[in-house]
C-alpha positions in Angstrom: 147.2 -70.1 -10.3 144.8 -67.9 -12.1 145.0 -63.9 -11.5 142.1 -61.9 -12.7 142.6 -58.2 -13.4 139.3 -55.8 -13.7 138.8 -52.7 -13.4 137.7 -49.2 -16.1 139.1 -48.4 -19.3 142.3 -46.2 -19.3 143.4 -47.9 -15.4 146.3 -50.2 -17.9 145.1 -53.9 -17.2 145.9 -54.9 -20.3 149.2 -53.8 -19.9 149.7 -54.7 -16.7 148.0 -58.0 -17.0 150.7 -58.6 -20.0 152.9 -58.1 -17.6 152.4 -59.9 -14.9 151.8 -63.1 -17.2 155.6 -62.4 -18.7 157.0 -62.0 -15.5 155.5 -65.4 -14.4 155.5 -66.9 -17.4 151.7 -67.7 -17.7 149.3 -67.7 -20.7 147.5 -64.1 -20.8 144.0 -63.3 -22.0 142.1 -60.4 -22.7 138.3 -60.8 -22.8 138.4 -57.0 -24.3 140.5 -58.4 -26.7 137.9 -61.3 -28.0 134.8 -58.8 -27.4 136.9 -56.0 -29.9 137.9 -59.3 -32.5 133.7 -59.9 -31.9 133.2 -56.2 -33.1 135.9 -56.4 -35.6 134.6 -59.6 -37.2 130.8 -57.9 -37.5 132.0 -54.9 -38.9 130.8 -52.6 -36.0 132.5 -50.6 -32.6 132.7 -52.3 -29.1 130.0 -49.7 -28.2 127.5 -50.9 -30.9 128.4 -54.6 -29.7 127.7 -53.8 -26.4 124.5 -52.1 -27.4 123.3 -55.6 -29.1 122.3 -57.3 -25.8 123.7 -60.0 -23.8 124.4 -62.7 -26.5 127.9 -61.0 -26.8 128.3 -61.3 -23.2 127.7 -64.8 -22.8 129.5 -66.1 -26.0 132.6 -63.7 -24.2 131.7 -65.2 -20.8 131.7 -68.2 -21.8 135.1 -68.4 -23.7 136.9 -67.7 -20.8 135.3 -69.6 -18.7 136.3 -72.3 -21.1 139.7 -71.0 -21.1 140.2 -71.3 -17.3 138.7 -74.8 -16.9 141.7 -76.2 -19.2 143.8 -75.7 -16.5 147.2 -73.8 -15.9 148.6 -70.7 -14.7 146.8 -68.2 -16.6 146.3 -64.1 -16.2 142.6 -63.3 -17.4 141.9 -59.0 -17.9 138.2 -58.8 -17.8 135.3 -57.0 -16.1 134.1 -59.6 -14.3 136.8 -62.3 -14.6 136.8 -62.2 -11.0 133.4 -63.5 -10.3 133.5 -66.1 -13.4 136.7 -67.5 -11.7 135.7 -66.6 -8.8 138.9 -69.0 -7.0 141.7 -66.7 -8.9 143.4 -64.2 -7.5 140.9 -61.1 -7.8 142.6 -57.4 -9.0 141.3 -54.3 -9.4 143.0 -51.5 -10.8 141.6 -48.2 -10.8 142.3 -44.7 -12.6 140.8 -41.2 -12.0 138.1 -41.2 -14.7 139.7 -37.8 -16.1 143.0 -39.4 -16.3 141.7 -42.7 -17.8 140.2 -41.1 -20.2 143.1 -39.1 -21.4 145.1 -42.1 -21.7 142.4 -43.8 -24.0 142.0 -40.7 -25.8 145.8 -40.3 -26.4 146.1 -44.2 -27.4 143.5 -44.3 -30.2 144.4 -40.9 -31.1 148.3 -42.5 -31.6 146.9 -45.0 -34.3 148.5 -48.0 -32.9 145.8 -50.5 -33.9 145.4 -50.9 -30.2 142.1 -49.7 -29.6 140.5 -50.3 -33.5 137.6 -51.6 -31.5 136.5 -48.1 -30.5 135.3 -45.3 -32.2 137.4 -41.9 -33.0 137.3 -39.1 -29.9 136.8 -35.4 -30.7 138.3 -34.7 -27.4 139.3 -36.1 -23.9 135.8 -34.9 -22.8 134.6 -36.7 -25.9 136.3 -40.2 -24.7 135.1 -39.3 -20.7 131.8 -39.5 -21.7 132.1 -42.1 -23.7 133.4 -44.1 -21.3 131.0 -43.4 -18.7 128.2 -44.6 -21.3 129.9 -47.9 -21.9 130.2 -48.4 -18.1 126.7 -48.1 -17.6 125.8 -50.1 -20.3 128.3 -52.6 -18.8 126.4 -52.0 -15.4 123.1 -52.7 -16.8 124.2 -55.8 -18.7 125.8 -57.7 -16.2 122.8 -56.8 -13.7 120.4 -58.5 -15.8 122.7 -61.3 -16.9 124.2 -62.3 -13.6 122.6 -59.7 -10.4 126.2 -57.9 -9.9 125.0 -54.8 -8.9 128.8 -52.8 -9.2 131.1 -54.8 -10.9 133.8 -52.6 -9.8 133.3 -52.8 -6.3 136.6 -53.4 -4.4 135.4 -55.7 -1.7 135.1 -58.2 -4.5 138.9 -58.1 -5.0 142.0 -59.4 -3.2 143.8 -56.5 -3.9 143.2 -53.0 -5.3 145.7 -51.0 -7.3 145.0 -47.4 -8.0 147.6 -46.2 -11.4 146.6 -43.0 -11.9 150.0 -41.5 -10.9 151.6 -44.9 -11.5 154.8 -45.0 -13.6 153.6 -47.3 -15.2 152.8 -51.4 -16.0 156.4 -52.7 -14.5 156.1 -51.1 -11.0 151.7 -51.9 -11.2 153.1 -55.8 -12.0 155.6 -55.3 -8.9 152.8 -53.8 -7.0 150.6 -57.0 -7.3 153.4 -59.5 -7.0 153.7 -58.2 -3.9 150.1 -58.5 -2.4 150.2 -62.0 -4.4 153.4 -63.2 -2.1 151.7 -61.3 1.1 149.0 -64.0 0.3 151.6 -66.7 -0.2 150.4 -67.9 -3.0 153.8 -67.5 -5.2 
């Protein structure tokens, strides 16, 4: 089985994909993770990668696609994971943008190494607007790569979790174990 989990910066995939693949004890892999290695490797932000075109995309696209064709139970966090795989099991998890961006804000501002990809905020507002930029830029990318005209729209998904007054990734994995059995699929 192959879940996909997609969905805005700040909603927790990456921690709720993590732990969903512990809890089933399947391989987890985070496309934001090889685009920010991408960034990391040229010297530049995510936003400055994203801003170099569609070759980024596609070598990104493509890695994961390779990565699903090898076969196993695998948990894939990416924007549009669902329609490259498109027989996985499709989430979406959503965040208010205010809160989302407060929780990206306060994560880089910790200095955790987890978001090195990104640039530094000067303020929640900062990181909001920020996001909404990469978002379109996201928007207009995968329009011209692939036609999707709203990557985020939840009648491409299985299932649909909104975390913005979640507790947090353990009762968003429980959350989507659930729908998952609903489906029998585990």
């Amino acid at each position: 089985m192959i879940i996909t989990i997609s969905g805005l910066p700040g909603a927790g995939k990456t921690s709720v994909a993590k732990e969903l693949a512990q809890r089933l004890d399947m391989k987890f892999l985070s496309v934001g993770d090889i685009r920010g290695q991408m960034a990391i490797e040229r010297g530049i932000t995510i936003d400055e990668l994203n801003a170099m075109g569609t070759e980024s995309d596609i070598l990104a696209d493509n890695k994961q696609k390779e990565i699903a064709a090898s076969g196993g139970n695998l948990v894939i966090e990416g924007r549009i994971s669902w329609y490259l795989i498109p027989n996985s099991f499709k989430v979406l998890v959503t965040v208010d943008p205010d809160e989302g961006a407060r929780r990206v804000y306060e994560e880089k501002k910790s200095g955790d190494g987890s978001r090195s990809d990104e640039r530094e905020y000067a303020s929640i507002e900062d990181t909001k607007d920020s996001i909404q930029k990469r978002v379109q830029s996201d928007r207009e990318r995968l329009r011209s790569l692939y036609g999707i005209e709203d990557f985020i729209k939840p009648e491409h998904f299985d299932f649909v979790l909104d975390t913005t007054a979640s507790p947090g990734p353990a009762q968003n994995a429980d959350n989507i174990l659930a729908a998952i059995k609903e489906k029998g699929l585990i």
